[in-house]
N, C-alpha and C positions, 0 to 999 in steps of 0.2 A: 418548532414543531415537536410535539410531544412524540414518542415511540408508539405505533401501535400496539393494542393490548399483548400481551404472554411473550412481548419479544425484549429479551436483556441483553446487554453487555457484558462479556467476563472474559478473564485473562483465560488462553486458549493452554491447550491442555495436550500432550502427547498422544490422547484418544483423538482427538480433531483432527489428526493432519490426514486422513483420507478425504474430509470435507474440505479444508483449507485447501488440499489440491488439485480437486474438485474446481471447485471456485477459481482457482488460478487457473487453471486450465480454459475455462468456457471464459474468464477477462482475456487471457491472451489470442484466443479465436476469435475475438470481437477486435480484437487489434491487428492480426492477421487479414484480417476482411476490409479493414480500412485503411491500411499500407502492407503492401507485398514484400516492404521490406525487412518488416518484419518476419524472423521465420522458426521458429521454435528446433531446436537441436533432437535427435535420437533421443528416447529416453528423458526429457526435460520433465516429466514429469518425477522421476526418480531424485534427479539432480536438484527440483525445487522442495521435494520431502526432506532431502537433507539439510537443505538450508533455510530450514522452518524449523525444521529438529534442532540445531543447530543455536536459531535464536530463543526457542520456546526454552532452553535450557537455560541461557544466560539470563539472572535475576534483574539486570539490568535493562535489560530488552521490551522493549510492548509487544505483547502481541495477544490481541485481543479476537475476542468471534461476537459475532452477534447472533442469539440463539431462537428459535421458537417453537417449543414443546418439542426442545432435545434434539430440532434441526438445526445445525450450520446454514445461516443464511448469509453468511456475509463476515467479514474480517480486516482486520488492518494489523500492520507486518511493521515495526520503526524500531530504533536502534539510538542508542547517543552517538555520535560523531565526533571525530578532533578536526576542529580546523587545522589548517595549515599555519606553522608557526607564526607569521608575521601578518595575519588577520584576526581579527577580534571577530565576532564572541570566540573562545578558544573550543568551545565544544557547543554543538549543535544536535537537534533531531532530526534525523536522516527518517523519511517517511518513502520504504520501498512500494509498500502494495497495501491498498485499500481498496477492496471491493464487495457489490450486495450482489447475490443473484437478482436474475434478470425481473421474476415474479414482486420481489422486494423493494424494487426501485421507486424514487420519489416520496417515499414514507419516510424520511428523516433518519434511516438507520444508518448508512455511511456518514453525517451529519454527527448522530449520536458516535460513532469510532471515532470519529475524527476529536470530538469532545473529550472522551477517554482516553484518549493518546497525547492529548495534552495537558489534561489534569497529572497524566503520570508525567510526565516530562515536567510540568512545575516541579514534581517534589523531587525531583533531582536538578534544579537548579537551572535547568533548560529552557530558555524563551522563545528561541531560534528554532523553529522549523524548515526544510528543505529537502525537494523531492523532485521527482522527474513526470514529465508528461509526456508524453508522444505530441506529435505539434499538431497531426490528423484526429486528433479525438477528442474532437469538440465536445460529447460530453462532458469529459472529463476536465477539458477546460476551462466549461461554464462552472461544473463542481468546485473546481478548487478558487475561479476569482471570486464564487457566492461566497464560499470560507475566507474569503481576505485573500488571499495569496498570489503575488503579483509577480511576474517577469522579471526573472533577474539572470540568468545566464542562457545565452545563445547556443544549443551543441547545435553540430556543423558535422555532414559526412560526403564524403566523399564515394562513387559506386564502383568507378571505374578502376583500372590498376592505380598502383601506385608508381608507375614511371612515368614520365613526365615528355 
């Protein structure tokens, strides 16, 4: 699926991060609404500026927006990763947050981030992608098995104390 007209891809920029938080903010209200367990901290939108600041800085890092006539419509957030010593591949793509506003959806643009996130990741030698999903968000579920991306580790919580 082609991008619709006047909407690009580009490496996101220290101006962005009020759109980038934006955007995080109305994805993690949409996850809010479909487990309770989820619940966003005091201030979390502060805490997630910094740590966009944080990767937007490092030349290593993706983090991309998708733009249309100079709006933030959407973004993806990933990092290289070290495996754990005695697992192969030794470094992977850790893929935090990818999201399009809500108007945006289904036109191929998180499709196109997702494309750009990994062309950048070839050219650092990265094949391996790996990211988390909420188990409640089926969108997101069907998003990432249309990308390929299949079940590989189970997290597990627990609500109640931890004594036994």
């Amino acid at each position: 699926m082609a991008l619709p007209e006047n909407v690009k891809i580009r490496n996101a920029t220290l101006r962005d991060l009020d759109a980038i938080v934006a955007l995080w903010l109305a994805m993690m209200r949409e996850h809010e609404r479909f487990d309770p367990r989820i619940r966003l901290a005091d201030k979390a939108d502060n805490a997630y500026r910094q740590y966009v600041h944080y990767y937007i800085a490092r030349e290593e890092s993706v983090v991309l927006v998708a733009e249309h006539q100079r709006e933030v419509i959407g973004f993806c957030l990933a990092c290289p990763a070290r495996n754990l010593p005695m697992f192969q591949p030794t470094q992977y793509g850790y893929l935090s947050d990818l999201t399009v506003g809500e108007p945006w959806r289904g036109r191929g643009i998180g499709s196109a981030l997702l494309e750009a996130a990994k062309e950048r990741f070839r050219t650092q030698g990265i094949v391996h992608i790996q990211l988390q999903v909420y188990s409640r968000n089926a969108a997101g579920l069907a998003f990432w098995r249309k990308a390929g991306f299949q079940e590989f580790v189970q997290g597990m919580r627990r609500e109640s104390s931890l004594e036994c």
